[in-house]
N, C-alpha and C positions, 0 to 999 in steps of 0.2 A: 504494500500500500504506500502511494507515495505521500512524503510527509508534509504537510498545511502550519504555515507559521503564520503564528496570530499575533498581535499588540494589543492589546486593551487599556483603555484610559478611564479612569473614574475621574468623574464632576463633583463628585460626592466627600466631604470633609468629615464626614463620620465615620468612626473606626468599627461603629457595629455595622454599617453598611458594607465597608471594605472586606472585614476580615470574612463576610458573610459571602461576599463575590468571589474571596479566594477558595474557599471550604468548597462552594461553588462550582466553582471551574477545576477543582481537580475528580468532582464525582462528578462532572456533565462533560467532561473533554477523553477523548478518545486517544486512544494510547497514539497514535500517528502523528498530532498536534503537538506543535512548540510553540509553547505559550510565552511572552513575557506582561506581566500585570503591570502598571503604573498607578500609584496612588499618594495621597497625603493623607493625614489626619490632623486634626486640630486640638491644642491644651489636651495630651492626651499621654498616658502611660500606659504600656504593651508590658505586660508581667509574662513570663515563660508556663508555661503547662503546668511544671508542678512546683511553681514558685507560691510561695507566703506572704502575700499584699503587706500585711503587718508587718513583717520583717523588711522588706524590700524598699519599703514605700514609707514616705511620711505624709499618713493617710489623713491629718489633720489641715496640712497645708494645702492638698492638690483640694479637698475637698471646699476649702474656704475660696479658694482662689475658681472653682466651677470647675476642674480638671477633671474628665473622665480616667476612669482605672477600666482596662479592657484586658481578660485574658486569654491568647492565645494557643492556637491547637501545639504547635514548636514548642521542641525546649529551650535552653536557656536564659539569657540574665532579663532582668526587666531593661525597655527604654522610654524613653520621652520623646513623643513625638510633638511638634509644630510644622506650619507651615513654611519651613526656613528647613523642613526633612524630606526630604523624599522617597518614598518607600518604592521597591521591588518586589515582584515576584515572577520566577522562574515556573513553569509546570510541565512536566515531561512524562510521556512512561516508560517503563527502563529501558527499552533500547536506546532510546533517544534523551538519556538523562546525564549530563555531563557536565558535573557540578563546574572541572577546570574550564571549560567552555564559557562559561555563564559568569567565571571572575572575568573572565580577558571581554564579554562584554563591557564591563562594568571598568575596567582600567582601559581600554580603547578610549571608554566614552571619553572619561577626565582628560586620557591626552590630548583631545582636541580641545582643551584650553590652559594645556603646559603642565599639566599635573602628571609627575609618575608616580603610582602608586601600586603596593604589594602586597603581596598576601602571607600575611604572617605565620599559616600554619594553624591557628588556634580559633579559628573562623571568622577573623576578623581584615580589616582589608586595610592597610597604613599608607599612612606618608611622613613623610622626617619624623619617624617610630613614635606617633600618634597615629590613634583608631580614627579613622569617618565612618566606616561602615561596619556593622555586627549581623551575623550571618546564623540565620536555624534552618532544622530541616525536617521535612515530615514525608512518611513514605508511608501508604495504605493501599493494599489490592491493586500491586501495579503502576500505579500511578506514585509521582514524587514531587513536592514542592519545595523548592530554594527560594527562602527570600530572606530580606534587611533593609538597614537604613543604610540613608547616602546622608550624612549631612553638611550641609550646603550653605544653612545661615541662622543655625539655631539659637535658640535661648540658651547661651552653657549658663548662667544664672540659674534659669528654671531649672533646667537639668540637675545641677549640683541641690539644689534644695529638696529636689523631689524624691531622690532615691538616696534610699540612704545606705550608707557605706562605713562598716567599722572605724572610728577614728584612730582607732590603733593599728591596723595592719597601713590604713596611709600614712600612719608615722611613720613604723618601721620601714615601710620599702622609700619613706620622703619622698612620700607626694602629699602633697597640700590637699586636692581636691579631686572631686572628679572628673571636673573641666578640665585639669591639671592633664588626663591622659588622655584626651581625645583632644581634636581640632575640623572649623569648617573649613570646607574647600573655599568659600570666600575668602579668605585669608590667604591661603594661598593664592590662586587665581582673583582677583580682584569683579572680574566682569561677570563671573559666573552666576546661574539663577537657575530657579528650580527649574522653569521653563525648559531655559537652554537647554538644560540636563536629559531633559526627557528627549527634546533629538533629536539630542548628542547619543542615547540609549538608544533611539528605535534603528539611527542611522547605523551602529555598532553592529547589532542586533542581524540588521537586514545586509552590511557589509560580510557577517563571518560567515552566513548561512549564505550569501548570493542570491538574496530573492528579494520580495518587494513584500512584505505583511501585508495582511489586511488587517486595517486598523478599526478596530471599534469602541465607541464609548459608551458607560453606562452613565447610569444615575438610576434615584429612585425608582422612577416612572416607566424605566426600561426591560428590566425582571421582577420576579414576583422571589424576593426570596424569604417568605415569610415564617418556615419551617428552620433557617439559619440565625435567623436576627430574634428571635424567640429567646435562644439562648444568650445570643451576645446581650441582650437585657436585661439578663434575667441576673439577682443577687446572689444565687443558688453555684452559677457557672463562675464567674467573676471576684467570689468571694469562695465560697463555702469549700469550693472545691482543694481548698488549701490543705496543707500538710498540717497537723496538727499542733506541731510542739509550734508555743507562743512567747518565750522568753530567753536571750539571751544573756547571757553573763559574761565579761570578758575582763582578764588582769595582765598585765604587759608587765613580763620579769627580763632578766637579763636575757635567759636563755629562747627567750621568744613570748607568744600571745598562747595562756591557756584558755581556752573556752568553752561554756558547762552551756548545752539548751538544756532547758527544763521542759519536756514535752506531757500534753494532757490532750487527753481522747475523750470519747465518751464510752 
């Protein structure tokens, strides 16, 4: 069967619409298709599958300031999305699933505006050994999704406030913050924008495979995915589904950081 590369663009700034298009498109796309997804989300935190909101998150600030917490099907770390992020997604099925493929998208793209950037190995994507992008991955019945963030021109304020990070292990290894290990490609690249980004992505995209996508947009009014966003709304998914122990302890001796959860079930 020969293989159908697709693009799709969301209109859509909401994360329970988005992650609801991605869930989407990996049970309605046929193993033959190469997908690449484009989206944003707005004042928004992506916690990992079997991440601890409470632990992760400083659930008092994002809540005061109207910041949604949304948890995704991927594992890995929590991130903070804005409109200054731009998210990816890759969907293949295995023949056609080629996570190296899907980085050299993604560094093509940036080098058409002087960016060279790497892949560190730990699924994250660098430039002068700061993170821009964070990388997860979910594979079910054949089918495989690759995605992450690009970021381009974010809140590192918001970010560092929002997630929270032991202040002792950033002593130990001295780093100050969390903004501390990451950086936007605006900074580097000055001219850069989320826009462009996208394509700089679709042009990459349609350069490595030799073809021309067909590009499609959603929004609301386009699919009915009301059996997906059910969940992303729901407190049950978002919260509940969390790991249970709720309290850490930590004491910084010479010999390093010991550290006790105290965990409680029902």
């Amino acid at each position: 069967m020969d293989k159908q590369f697709k693009v799709y663009l969301s209109e859509s700034f909401d994360p329970r619409f988005n992650l609801s298009v991605e869930e989407w498109l990996m049970k309605s796309s046929s193993p033959n298709e190469l997908i690449l997804f484009l989206w944003q989300n707005e004042n928004t935190i992506v916690i990992g599958r079997n991440q601890n909101p409470y632990k992760e998150c400083n659930i008092i600030k994002l809540k005061g300031d109207g910041t949604r917490l949304i948890r995704r099907l991927s594992g890995g770390g929590a991130v903070y999305h804005d409109l200054g992020n731009l998210n990816f997604t890759f969907i293949a099925g295995d023949e056609n699933y080629d996570v190296e493929r899907n980085m050299k998208v993604i560094l093509d793209a940036i080098s058409k505006f002087g960016i060279h950037g790497y892949f560190s190995g730990r699924n994250d994507l660098m430039v002068q050994e700061r993170k821009f992008s964070g990388n997860a991955f979910i594979s079910d019945n054949g089918m495989n999704c690759h995605h992450g963030t690009l970021l381009v021109d974010v809140d590192l304020d918001k970010l560092s406030r929002y997630l929270t990070v032991s202040h002792l292990k950033l002593e130990s290894k001295g780093i100050d913050s969390v903004s501390s290990r990451v950086i936007n490609l605006k900074e580097i690249s000055p001219q850069i924008t989320t826009e462009g980004l996208k394509d700089a992505l679709i042009t990459s995209f349609n350069e490595l495979y030799k073809t021309e996508s067909q590009i499609i947009t959603l929004n609301e009014k386009a699919i009915d995915l009301t059996t997906y966003l059910e969940k992303y709304h729901s407190w049950e998914w978002n919260y509940s589904e969390s790991p249970d122990f709720s309290i850490v302890i930590e004491e910084k001796f010479d010999w390093g950081i010991f550290e006790i959860h105290l965990e409680f079930s029902d």
